[in-house]
C-alpha positions in Angstrom: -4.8 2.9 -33.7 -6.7 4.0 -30.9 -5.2 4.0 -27.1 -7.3 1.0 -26.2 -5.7 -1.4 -28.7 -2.8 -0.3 -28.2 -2.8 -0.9 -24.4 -4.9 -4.6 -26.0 -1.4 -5.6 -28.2 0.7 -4.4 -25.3 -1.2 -6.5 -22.6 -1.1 -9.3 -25.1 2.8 -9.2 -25.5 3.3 -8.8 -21.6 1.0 -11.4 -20.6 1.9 -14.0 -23.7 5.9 -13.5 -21.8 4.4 -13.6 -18.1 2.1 -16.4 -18.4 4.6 -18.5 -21.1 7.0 -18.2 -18.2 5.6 -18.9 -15.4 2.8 -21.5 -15.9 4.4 -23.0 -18.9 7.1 -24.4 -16.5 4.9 -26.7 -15.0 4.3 -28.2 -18.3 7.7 -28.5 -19.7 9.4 -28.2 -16.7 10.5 -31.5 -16.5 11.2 -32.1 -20.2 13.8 -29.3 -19.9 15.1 -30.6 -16.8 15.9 -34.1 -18.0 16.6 -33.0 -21.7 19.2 -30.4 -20.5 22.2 -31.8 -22.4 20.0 -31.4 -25.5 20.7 -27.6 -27.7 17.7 -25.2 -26.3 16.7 -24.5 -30.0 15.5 -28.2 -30.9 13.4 -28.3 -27.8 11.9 -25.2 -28.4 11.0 -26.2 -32.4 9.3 -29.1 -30.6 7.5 -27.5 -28.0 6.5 -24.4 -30.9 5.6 -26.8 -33.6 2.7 -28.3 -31.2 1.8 -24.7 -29.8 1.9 -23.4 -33.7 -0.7 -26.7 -34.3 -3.0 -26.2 -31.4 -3.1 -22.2 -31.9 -4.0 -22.7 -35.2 -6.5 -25.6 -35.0 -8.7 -23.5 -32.3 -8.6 -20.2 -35.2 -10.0 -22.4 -37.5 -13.0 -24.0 -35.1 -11.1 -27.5 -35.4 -10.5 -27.2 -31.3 -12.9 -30.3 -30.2 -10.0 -32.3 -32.1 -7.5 -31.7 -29.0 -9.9 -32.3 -26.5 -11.3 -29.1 -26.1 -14.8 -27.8 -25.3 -15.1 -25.1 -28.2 -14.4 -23.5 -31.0 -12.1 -20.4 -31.1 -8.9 -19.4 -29.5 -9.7 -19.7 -25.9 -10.8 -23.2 -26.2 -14.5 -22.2 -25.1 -13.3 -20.2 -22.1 -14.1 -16.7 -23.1 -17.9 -17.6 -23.3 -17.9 -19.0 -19.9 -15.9 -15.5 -18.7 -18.5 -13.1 -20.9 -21.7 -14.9 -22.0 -23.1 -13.4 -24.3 -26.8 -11.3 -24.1 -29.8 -12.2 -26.2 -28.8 -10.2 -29.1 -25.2 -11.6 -29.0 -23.4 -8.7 -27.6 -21.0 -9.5 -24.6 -19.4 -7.0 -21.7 -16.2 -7.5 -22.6 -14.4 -4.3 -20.7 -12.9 -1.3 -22.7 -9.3 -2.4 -22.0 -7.1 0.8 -20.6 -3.9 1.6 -19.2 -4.9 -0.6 -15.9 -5.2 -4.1 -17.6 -1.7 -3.7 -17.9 -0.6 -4.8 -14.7 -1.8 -8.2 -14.2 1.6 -9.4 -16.5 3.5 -7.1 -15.1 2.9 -7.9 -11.9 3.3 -11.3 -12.9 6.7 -10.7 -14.4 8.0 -9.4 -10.9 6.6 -12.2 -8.8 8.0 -14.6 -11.8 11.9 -13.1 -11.3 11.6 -14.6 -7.6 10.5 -17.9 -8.2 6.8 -17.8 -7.2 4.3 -20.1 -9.3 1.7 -18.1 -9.0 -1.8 -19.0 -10.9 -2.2 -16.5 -13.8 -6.0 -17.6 -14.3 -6.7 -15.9 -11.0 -4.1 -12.8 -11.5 -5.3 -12.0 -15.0 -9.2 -13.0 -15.7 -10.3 -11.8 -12.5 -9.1 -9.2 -13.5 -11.4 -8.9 -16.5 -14.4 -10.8 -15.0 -14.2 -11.1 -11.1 -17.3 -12.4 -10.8 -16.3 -15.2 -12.6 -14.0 -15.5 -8.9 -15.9 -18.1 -7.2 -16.6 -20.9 -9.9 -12.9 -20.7 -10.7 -11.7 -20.9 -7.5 -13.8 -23.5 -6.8 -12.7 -25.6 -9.7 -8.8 -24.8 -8.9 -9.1 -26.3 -5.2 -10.7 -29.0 -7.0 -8.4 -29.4 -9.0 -5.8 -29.3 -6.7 -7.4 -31.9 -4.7 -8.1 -34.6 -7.4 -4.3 -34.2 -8.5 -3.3 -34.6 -4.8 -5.3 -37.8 -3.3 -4.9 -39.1 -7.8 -0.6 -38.4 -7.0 -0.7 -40.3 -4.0 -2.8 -43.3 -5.0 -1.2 -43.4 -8.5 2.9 -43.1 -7.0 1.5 -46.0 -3.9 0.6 -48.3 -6.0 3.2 -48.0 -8.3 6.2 -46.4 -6.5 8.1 -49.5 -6.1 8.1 -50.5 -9.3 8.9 -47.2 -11.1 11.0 -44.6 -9.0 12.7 -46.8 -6.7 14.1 -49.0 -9.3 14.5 -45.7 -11.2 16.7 -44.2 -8.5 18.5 -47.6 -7.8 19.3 -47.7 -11.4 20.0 -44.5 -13.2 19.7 -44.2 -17.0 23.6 -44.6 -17.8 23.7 -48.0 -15.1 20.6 -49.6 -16.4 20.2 -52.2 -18.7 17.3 -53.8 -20.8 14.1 -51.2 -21.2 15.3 -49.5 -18.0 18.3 -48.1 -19.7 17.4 -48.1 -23.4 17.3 -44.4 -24.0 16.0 -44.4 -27.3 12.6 -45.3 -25.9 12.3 -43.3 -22.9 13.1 -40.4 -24.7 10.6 -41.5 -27.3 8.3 -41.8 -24.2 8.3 -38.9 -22.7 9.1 -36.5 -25.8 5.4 -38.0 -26.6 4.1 -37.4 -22.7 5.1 -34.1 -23.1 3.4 -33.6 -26.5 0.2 -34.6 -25.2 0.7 -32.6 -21.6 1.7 -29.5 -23.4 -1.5 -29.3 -25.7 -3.8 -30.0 -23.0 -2.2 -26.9 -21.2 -2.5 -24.8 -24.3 -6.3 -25.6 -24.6 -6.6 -24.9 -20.9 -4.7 -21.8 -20.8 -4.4 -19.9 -23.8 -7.3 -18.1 -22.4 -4.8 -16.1 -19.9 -3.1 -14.6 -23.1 -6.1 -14.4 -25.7 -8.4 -12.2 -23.5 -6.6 -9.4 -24.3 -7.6 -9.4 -27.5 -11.2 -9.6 -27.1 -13.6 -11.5 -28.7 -11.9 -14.6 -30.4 -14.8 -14.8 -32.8 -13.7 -11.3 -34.0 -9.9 -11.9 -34.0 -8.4 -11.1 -37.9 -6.1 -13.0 -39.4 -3.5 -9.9 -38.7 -4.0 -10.3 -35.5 -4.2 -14.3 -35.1 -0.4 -13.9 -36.8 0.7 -11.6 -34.7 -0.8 -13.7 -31.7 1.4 -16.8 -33.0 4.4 -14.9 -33.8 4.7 -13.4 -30.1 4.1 -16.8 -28.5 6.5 -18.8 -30.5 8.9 -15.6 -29.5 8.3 -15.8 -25.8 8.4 -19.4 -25.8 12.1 -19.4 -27.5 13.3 -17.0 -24.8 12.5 -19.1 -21.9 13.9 -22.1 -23.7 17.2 -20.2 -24.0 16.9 -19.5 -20.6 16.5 -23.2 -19.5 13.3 -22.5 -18.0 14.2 -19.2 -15.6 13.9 -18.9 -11.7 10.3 -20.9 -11.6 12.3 -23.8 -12.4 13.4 -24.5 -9.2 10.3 -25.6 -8.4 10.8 -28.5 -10.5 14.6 -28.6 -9.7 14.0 -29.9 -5.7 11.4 -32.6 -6.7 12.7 -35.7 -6.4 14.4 -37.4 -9.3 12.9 -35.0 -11.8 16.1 -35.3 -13.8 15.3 -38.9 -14.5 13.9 -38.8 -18.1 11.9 -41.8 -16.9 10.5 -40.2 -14.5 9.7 -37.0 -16.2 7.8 -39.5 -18.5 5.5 -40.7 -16.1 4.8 -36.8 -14.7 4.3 -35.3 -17.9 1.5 -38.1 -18.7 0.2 -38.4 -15.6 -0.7 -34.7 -15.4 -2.1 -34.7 -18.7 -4.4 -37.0 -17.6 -5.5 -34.9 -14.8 -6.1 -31.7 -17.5 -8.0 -34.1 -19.9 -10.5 -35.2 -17.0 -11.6 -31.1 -16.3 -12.3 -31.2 -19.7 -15.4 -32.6 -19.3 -18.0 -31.7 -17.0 -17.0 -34.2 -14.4 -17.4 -32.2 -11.0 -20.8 -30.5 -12.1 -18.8 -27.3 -12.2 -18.6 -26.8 -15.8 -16.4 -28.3 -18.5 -15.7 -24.3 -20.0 -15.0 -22.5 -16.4 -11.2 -21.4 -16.2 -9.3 -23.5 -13.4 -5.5 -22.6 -12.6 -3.8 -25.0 -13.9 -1.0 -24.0 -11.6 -2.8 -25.5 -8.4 -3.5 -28.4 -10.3 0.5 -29.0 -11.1 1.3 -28.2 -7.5 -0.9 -31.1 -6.2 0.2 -33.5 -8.8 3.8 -32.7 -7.3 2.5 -32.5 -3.7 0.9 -36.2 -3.8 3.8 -37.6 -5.2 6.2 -36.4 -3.0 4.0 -37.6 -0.5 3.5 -41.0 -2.0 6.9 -41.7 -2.7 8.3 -40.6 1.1 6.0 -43.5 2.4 6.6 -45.7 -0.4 10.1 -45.3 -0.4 11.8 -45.8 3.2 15.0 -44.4 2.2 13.8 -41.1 1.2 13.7 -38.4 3.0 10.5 -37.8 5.2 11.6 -34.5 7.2 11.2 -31.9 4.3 8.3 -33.0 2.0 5.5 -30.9 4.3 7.5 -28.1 4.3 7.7 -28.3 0.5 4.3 -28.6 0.3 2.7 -26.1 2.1 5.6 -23.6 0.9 4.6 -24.4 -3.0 0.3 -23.8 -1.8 1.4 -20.9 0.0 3.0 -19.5 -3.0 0.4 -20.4 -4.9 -2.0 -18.2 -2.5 -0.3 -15.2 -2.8 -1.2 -15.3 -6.3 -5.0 -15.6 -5.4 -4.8 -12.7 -3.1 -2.5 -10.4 -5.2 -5.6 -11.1 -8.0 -8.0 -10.2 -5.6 -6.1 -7.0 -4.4 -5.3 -6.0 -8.3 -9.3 -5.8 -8.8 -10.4 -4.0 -5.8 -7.7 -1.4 -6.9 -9.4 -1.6 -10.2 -12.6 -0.9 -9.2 -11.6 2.3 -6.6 -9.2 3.9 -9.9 -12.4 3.6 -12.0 -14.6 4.5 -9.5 -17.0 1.7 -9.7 -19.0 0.3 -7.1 -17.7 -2.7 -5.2 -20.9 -3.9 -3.6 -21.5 -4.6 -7.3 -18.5 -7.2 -8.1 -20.4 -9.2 -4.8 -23.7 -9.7 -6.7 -24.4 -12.1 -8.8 -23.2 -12.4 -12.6 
């Protein structure tokens, strides 16, 4: 095994824990919230029997099935990071000692809480020209899921979380209190949320091993086996210190809630899966920013909606979650210029066009 696999299967592990743990959160954050009386071990063979299926369906070319645009392990995101040349060759870098700090650094920021995007902190990383469409996408993102929050939890605030927390799942009668169906509900919500994550960004994890056309079936079990390993250990951890961030939203114990969360945001994923902005259905978006907004808005929403709530702290939530979410995009872009004066390249280059 030569030095630059190695440091490939390292990065792999590192990054598969780092990006499992923190952006994984804002997918199954609120199904281990409200599902916290429930033994870690049957949530996790849940949440791994759908990663094990959507893993597997994008190595076998079957990834258009979940909603994807393409046909290998990334979903059709590596193409859009390295395109390939005439005669099919791509410039995927030689991966060194370096690529290893991304997850690491990652891991650090994870142990204090911060939700920062690993699209920005890893692929720019390996293609930071790529930057600029993806950042563009993110605040996009980010904004769609905002203004989409605040319409969506307007219009149907009153009928939804205010009876929700007026009548809480053990005081609740009829289909408000029949817990049989809204854990049916949202055990579903979550299904489809958490495989539109995985096909968004699996890409984060899979780039360290290259080209995903060229990925053997060693390796794709290998892949599998270390995801379904890191996923476990956060499960037994009930989440870890990014959970907070799900912890202070506003009734986000409420299973009911969490229903209408986990779908909504799936939503949001599913419409960047097309083309819809003219930026490009295969660019990499942080899927982080996109959460963050979804939360943002309906905070928002329901503080207006909702007189009794509490108006004085939702701004300060909000801008502290972006402002989190920032550092990670400077951190990304700090990692790369340190890159690019270790290896001595030029950095007039990484301004000029692709």
């Amino acid at each position: 095994m030569d030095m630059s696999t190695f440091f490939a299967l390292v990065g792999f592990t590192f990054a598969a824990y780092s990006v499992v743990g923190n952006d994984s959160i804002q997918t199954l954050g609120t199904f281990l919230h409200s599902n916290e009386n429930k033994p870690w071990w049957v949530l996790w063979l849940f949440a791994g029997s759908i990663m094990a299926f959507t893993v597997t369906m994008g190595y076998l070319g079957h990834g258009e099935m979940l909603g994807g645009k393409g046909d290998d392990l990334t979903f059709g995101k590596f193409g859009s990071l390295f395109p390939a040349a005439e005669d099919g060759s791509t410039e995927f870098p030689t991966i060194s000692f370096w690529y290893l700090l991304p997850p690491v650094t990652l891991l650090f920021v994870t142990r204090f809480g911060i939700p920062v995007s690993t699209t920005f902190l890893v692929l720019t990383f390996f293609a930071p020209k790529a930057l600029p469409q993806m950042l563009v996408k993110s605040l996009g993102g980010y904004g769609v899921a905002f203004l989409a929050s605040i319409i969506m939890y307007l219009l149907l605030g009153r009928l939804t979380e205010r009876l929700f927390l007026k009548r809480p799942m053990n005081q609740a009668t009829g289909i408000l209190g029949n817990r049989v169906f809204w854990t049916t509900a949202q055990w579903l919500s979550t299904g489809f949320l958490w495989s539109q994550w995985l096909t968004q960004d699996l890409v984060n994890i899979m780039v360290y091993l290259g080209d995903p056309n060229e990925v053997s079936v060693g390796s794709f079990a290998f892949a599998l086996a270390v995801l379904l390993a890191m996923l476990a250990f956060i499960f037994y951890q009930k989440g870890g210190k990014i959970q907070e961030i799900v912890r202070v939203k506003t009734n986000t114990s409420d299973i009911r809630s969490a229903t209408f969360i986990d779908l909504f945001y799936g939503i949001v994923l599913l419409v960047f899966k097309f083309d819809t902005f003219g930026i490009g259905a295969k660019v990499p978006m942080s899927t982080t920013w996109v959460f963050l907004g979804m939360l943002a808005g309906r905070e928002v929403a329901l503080r207006i909606r909702l007189r009794e709530a509490n108006t004085g702290k939702v701004w300060p939530m909000v801008f502290s979650d972006l402002g989190k979410a920032t550092l990670g995009l400077v951190i990304s872009v700090a990692l790369v210029i340190l890159l690019y004066l270790i290896e001595g390249r030029d950095l007039n280059s990484l301004l000029s066009s692709g």
